[in-house]
C-alpha positions in Angstrom: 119.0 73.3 25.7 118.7 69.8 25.2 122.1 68.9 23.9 124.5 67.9 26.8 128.2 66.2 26.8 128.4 62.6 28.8 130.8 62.0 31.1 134.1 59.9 29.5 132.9 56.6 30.8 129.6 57.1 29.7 130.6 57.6 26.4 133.1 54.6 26.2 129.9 52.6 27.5 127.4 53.9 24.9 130.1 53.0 22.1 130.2 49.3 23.9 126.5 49.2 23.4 126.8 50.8 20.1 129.2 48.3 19.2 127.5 45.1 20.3 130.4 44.1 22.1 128.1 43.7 25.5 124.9 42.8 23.7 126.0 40.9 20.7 125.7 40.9 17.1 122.9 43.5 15.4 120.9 42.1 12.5 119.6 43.9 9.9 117.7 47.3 10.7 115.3 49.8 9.6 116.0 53.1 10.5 113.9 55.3 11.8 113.1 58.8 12.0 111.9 60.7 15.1 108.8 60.2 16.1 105.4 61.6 17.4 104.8 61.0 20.9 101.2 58.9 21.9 99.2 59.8 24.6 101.0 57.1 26.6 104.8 57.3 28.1 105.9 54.2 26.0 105.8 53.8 22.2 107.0 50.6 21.3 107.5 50.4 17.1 109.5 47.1 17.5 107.5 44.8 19.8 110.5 44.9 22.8 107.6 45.0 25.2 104.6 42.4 25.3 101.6 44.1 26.0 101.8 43.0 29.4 104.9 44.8 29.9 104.2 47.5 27.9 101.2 48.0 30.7 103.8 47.8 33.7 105.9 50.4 32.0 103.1 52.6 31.7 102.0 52.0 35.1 105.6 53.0 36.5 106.1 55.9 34.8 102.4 57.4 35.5 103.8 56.8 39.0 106.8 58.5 38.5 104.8 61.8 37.8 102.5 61.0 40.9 105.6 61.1 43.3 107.6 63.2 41.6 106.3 65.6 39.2 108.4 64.0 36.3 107.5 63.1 33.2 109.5 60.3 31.5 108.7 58.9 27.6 110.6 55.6 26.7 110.6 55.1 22.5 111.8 51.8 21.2 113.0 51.9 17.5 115.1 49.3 15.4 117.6 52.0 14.6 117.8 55.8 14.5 117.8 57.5 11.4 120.4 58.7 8.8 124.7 60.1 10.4 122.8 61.6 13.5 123.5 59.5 16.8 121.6 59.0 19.8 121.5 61.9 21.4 120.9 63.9 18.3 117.8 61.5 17.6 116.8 61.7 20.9 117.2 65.7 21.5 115.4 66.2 17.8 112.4 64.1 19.1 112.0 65.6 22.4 112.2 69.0 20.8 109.9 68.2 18.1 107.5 67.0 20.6 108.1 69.9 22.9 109.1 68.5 25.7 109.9 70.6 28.8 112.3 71.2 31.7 110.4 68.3 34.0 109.8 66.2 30.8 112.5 63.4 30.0 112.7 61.0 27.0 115.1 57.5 27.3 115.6 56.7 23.1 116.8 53.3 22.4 117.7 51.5 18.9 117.3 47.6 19.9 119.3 46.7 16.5 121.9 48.9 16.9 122.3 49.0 20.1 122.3 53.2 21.0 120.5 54.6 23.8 120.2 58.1 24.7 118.7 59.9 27.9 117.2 63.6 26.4 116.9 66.5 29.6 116.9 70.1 28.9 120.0 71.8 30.9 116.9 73.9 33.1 115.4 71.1 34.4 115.6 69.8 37.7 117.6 66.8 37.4 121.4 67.7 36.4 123.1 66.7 33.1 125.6 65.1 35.5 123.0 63.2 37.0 121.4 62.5 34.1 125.0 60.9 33.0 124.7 58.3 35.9 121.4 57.3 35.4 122.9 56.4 32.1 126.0 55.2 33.3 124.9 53.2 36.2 121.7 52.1 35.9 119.6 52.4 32.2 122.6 50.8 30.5 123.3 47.1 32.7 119.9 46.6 32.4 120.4 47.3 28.4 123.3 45.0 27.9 121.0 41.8 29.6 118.2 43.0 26.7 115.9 43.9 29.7 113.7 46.6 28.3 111.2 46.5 31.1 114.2 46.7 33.2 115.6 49.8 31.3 112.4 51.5 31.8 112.2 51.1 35.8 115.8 52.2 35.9 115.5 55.3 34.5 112.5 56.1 36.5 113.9 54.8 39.8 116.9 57.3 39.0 114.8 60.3 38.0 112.9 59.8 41.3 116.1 60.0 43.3 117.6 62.7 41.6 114.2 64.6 42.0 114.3 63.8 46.0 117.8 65.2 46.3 119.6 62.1 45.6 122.1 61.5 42.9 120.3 59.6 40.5 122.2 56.1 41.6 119.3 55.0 43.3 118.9 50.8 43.1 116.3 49.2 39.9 114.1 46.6 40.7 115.4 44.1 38.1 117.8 43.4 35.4 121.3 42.2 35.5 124.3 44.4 36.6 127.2 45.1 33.9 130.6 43.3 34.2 132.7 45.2 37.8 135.8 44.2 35.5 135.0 46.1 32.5 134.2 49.1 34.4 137.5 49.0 36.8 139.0 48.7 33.2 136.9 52.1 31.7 137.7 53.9 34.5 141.6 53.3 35.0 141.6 53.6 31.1 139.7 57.2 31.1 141.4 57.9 33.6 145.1 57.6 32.0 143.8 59.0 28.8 142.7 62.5 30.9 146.1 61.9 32.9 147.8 62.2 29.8 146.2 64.7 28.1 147.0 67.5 31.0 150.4 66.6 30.9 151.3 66.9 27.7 148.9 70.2 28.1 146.7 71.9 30.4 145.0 74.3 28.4 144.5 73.8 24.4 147.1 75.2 22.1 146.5 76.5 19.1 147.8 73.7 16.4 150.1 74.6 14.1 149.8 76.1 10.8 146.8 78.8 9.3 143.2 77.6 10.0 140.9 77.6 7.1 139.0 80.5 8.5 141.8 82.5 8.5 142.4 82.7 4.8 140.5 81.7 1.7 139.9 78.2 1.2 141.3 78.6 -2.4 144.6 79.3 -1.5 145.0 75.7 0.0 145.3 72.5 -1.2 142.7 69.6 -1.0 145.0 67.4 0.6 146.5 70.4 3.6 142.5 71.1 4.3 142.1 67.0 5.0 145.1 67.5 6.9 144.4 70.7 9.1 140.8 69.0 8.9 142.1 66.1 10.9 144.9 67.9 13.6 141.8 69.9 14.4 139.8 67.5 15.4 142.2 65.9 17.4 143.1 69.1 18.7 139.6 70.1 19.6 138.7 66.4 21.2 142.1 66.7 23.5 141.1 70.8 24.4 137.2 69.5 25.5 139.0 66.7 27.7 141.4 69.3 29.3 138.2 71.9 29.8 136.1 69.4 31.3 139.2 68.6 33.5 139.7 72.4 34.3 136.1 72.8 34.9 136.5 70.2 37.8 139.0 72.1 39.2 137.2 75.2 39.0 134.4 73.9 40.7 136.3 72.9 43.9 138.4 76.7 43.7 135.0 79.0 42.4 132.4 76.8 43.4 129.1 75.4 41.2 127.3 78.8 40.4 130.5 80.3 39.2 130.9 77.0 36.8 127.6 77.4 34.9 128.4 79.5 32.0 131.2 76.8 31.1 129.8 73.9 31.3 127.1 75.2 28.8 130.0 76.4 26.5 131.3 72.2 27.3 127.9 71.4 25.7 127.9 74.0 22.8 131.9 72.6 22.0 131.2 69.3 22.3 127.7 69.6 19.5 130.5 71.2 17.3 132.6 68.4 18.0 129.8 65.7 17.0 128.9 67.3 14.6 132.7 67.1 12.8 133.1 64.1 13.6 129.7 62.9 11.7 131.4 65.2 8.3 134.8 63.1 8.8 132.7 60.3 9.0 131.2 60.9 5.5 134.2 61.4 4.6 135.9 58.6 5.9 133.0 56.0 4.7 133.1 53.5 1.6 131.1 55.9 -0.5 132.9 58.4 -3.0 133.1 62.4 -2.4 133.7 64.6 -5.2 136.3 66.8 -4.6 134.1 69.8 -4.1 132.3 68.0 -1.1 136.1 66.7 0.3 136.9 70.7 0.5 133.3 71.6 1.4 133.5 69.4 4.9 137.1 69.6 5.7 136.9 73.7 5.7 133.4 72.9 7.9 135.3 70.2 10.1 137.7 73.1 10.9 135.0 76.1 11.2 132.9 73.7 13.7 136.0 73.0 15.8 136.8 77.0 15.9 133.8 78.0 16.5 134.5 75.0 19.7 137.9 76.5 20.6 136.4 79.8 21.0 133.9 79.0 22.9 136.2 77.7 25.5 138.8 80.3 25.9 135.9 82.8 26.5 134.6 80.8 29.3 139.1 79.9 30.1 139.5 84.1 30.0 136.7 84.2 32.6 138.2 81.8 35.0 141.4 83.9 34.6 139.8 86.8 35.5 138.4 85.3 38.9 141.6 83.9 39.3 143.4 87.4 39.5 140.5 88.6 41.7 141.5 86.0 43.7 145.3 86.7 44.0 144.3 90.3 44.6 140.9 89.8 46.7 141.9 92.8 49.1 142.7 95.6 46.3 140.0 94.2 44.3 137.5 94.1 47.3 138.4 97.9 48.1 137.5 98.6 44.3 134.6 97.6 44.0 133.6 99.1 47.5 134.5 102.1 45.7 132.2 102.1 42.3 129.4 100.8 45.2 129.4 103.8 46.7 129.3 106.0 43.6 126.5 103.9 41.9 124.4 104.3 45.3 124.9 107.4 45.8 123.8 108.9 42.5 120.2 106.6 43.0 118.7 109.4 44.5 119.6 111.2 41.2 118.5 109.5 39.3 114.9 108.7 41.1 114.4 112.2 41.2 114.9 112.8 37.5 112.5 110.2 36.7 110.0 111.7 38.9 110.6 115.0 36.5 110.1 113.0 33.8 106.4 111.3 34.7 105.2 114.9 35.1 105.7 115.8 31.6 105.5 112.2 29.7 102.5 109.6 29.8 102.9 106.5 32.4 103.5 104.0 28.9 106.3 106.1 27.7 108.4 105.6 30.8 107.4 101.7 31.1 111.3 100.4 30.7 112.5 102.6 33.7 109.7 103.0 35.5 111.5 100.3 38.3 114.9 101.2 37.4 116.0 103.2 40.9 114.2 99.9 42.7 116.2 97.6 40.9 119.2 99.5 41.4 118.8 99.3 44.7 118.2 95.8 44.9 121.5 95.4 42.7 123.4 97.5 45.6 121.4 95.2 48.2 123.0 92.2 46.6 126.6 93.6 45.9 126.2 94.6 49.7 125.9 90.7 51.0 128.4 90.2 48.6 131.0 92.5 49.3 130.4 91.2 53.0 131.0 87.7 52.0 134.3 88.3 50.1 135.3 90.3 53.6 134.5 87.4 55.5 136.4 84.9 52.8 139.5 87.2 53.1 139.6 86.9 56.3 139.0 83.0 56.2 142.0 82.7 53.7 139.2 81.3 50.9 140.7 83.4 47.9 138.7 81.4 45.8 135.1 82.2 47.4 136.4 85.6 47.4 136.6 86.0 44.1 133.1 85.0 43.4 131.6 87.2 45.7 134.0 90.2 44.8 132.9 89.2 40.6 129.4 89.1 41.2 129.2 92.2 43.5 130.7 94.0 40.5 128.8 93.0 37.9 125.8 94.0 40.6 127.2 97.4 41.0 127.6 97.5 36.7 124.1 96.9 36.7 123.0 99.2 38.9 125.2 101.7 37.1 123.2 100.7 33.6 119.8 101.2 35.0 120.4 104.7 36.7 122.0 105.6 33.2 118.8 104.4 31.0 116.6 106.9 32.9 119.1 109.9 31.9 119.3 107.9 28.2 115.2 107.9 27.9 115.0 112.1 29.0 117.5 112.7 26.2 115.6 110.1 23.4 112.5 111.9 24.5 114.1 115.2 24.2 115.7 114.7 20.5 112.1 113.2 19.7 110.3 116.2 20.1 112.8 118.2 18.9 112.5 116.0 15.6 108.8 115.9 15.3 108.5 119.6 16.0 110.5 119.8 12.8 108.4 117.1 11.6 104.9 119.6 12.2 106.6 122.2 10.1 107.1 120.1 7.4 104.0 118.6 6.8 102.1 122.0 7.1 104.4 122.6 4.4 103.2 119.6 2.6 99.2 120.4 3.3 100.3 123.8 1.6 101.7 122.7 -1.4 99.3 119.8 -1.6 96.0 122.4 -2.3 97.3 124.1 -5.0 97.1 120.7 -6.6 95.0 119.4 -9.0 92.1 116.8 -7.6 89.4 115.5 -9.9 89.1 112.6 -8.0 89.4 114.2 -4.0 92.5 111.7 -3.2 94.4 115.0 -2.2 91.6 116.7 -0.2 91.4 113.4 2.0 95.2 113.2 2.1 95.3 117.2 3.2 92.1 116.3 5.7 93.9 113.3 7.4 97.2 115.3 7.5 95.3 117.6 9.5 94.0 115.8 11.6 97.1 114.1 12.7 99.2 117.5 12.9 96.7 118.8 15.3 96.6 115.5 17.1 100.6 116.0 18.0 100.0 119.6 18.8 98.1 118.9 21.2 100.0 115.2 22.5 103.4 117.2 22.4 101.6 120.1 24.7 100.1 118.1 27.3 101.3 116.3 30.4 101.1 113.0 29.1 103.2 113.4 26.5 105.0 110.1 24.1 107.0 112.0 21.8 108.7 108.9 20.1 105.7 107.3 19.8 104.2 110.7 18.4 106.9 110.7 16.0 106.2 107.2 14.6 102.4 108.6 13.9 103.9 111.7 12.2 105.9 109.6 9.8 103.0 107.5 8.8 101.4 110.6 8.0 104.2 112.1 6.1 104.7 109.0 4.0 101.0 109.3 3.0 101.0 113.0 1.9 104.2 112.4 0.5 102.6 110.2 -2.1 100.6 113.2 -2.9 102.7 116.2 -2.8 105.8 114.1 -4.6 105.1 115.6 -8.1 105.5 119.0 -7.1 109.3 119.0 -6.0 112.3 118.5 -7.9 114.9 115.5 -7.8 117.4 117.1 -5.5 114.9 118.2 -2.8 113.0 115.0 -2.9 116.6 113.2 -1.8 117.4 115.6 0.7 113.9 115.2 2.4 114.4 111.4 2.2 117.5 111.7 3.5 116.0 113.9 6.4 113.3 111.3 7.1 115.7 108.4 7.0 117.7 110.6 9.7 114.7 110.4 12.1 113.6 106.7 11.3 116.9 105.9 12.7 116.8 108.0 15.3 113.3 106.9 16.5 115.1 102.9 16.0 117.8 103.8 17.9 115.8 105.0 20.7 113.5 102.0 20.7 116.6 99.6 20.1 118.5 101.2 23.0 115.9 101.0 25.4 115.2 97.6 25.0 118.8 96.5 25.5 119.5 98.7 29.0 116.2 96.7 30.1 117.4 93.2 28.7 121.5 94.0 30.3 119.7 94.8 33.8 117.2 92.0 34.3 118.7 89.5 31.7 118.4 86.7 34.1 114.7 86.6 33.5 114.9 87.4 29.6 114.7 84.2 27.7 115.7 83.7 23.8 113.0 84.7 22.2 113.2 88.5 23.2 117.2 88.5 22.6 116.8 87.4 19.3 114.1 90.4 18.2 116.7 92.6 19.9 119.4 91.5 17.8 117.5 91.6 14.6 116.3 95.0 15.1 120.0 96.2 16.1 120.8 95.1 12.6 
């Protein structure tokens, strides 16, 4: 994912630059889409850059991937295009472009003075760091108009993030931004935030019925601009108490345990932008009709629900660690307690899979054929674990506790899941056959009542002949010692919706529906199967499943 939040005072300066209040007045603009990357690391549409330049800034980023493995693209526009800011022009181009983990892209609108540095969350350098390179070095060298200088900032910050550092490593040129101005961002930020937690530390739902909660008809154009507006406020005060709590979870849980929230900071804070561009349009000199005014107020409240939720799942998670925490020893002792049951049924459940390979063929068994090694690597890992949150109780660190007594459980849950898929497979495999005996019977049935059908043109004698053929074909694969009854099945149905085409003439209405209604029954059944093996493999090694396979899962649950 692209999309990240900036820090407070990043954001305050970016609306600075965005405002010309640093860099002056902008003139008249020409927006501009995203663009298509060259084959160099600088595309230049605006003539910042002499060609001179232009050749420096080349020559410092190729030597930014020499030394560090980076790739950085710097694209200077007039203005970016259409509501979207920056970091949506600069996300949409990188994307577009398909930019990866190690590849970075610094966006700036000369005229309208926005800048935006684009870093997917995986990659090495940290959104947080990638907020200080902003922060601290791209932007000074901005507000003195020193694009050259912009260009070796970001690099010389990428570098030092990339060699450990925190990406506030010193640019060769450029003037610094005003020490006063910042003193003042900061203490103001900082009151703001102060303010914010004391008025209240976690968000509150605001008062009154959402939108979402009942029809949009029932209320009034003018209570949807209202409840439209107290959301948004109520939304931008909940992300500034989150990213608050999110600090403080990080000193009590620690970095890895923050992960999952911080990504849930990003998604809330797209929502947020992207209400904030609708309130805009709403907001702006041009006239809405009043079915657009409803249309954006009930999507300015859906986006900032959708925001809210998103953070109370991640708050309810920090709750939960914070009751491991105030009862590490009971908890500790539980989990020690479902370890030992999930190991000791292991053995089980290697040995049933072992029963299973002498009657099924190596491809059928592919999504457990690991399963009792992973499970015993999950009860490895809940081991050091379990250890760890021993060690922390003893040390008085509830907080460390907690995270090693969460994550030894969710091991142990794991381990649990893949011992269970092997038992889950036997019985799919089971029900299978069981299905595609009854499967056999029928179609023989079918090749029966098939001959004593006409056939001037010998479409029935090759649908009876390639019936056959695939009848005896499961005979046999259902007899052996190899044997992949679901996928067996699957070839049966194909058969069975080809003779069916032949034989349909001969039966009546009523047994026609119960037959489809029998074949639907093992359609789902060989779905289900399928559906349920993939997700026991996904749960148990989701760490290494990207997007792309939990999205076929989904659709073929539905």
């Amino acid at each position: 994912m692209r999309a990240r939040w900036a820090p407070a005072l990043t954001t305050a300066l970016s609306a600075i630059f965005a405002a010309g209040l640093v860099l002056g007045p902008a003139g008249a603009v020409s927006a501009t889409p995203p663009v298509t990357l060259g084959s160099g690391y600088v595309l230049d549409d605006v003539g910042a850059l002499s060609a001179s330049r232009q050749a420096q800034a080349q020559n410092r980023l190729e030597q930014l991937k020499t030394d560090s493995g980076l790739d950085l693209w710097v694209v200077f526009v007039d203005e970016f295009t259409g509501p979207a800011d920056s970091e949506d022009w600069a996300n949409t181009t990188a994307e577009t472009n398909g930019l990866g983990p190690t590849q970075y892209l610094l966006a700036v609108a000369t005229d309208s003075r926005q800048f935006y540095l684009s870093g997917d969350s995986a990659g090495p350098v940290s959104q947080e760091q990638l907020a200080t390179i902003e922060q601290q070095l791209i932007q000074p060298q901005l507000a003195a108009d020193d694009w050259l200088g912009a260009v070796d900032a970001a690099a010389d910050g990428l570098q030092d993030a990339a060699d450990g550092g925190s990406g506030t490593a010193a640019t060769s040129s450029g003037s610094g931004f005003p020490t006063g101005l910042v003193i003042f961002l900061v203490i103001a930020a900082v009151a703001i935030l102060v303010v914010v937690l004391i008025v209240r530390r976690r968000r509150k739902t605001a008062g009154g019925t959402p939108a979402s909660a009942r029809a949009v008809e029932q209320i009034s154009t003018e209570e949807l601009a209202r409840r439209a507006s107290s959301a948004l406020v109520e939304t931008d005060d909940a992300l500034k108490t989150s990213d608050q709590e999110l600090g403080f979870a990080k000193a009590q849980f620690g970095d890895a345990a923050t992960v999952e929230f911080e990504q849930a900071l990003q998604s809330a804070r797209e929502n947020l932008n992207r209400a904030f561009t609708l309130k805009q349009q709403l907001d702006d000199a041009t006239a809405d009709t009043e079915e657009q005014t409803r249309a954006w107020n009930a999507d300015i409240i859906r986006l900032c629900d959708e925001a809210n939720a998103g953070l109370d799942e991640k708050a309810a998670a920090f709750d939960e660690l914070r009751r491991l925490e105030q009862n590490a020893p009971e908890s500790l002792a539980r989990v020690q307690d479902q370890r030992a049951k999930a190991a000791a049924s292991i053995d089980a459940a290697d040995d049933h899979l072992r029963t299973l390979a002498a009657g099924y063929a190596p491809e059928a068994l592919a999504t457990v054929a690991d399963n009792p090694d992973q499970a015993r690597q999950r009860i490895q890992f809940a081991d050091e674990q379990l250890a760890a949150a021993e060690a922390a109780i003893g040390a008085g660190k509830g907080g460390e506790a907690a995270v090693s007594i969460k994550a030894a459980e969710e091991a142990v849950g794991q381990a649990l899941l893949l011992e269970e898929a092997i038992d889950k497979l036997g019985s799919d495999f089971a029900a299978g056959e069981r299905s595609a005996a009854a499967l056999i019977t029928e179609l023989e049935g079918d090749i029966a009542a098939a001959s004593a059908l006409p056939d001037a043109d010998g479409r029935v004698a090759a649908a009876i002949a390639a019936t056959r053929q695939q009848v005896d074909a499961a005979k046999a694969g259902l007899a052996g010692a190899a044997r992949r009854p679901l996928q067996t099945l699957q070839e049966l149905e194909a058969a069975n919706a080809q003779i069916d085409g032949v034989v349909a003439g001969v039966r009546d209405a009523e047994a026609a529906a119960q037959r489809a209604q029998q074949i639907l029954g093992q359609q789902v059944l060989q779905a289900q199967a399928q559906v349920s093996a993939a997700e026991d493999y996904i749960v148990a090694r989701r760490g290494a499943i990207g997007a792309e396979a939990r999205t076929r899962l989904a659709e073929a649950g539905a």
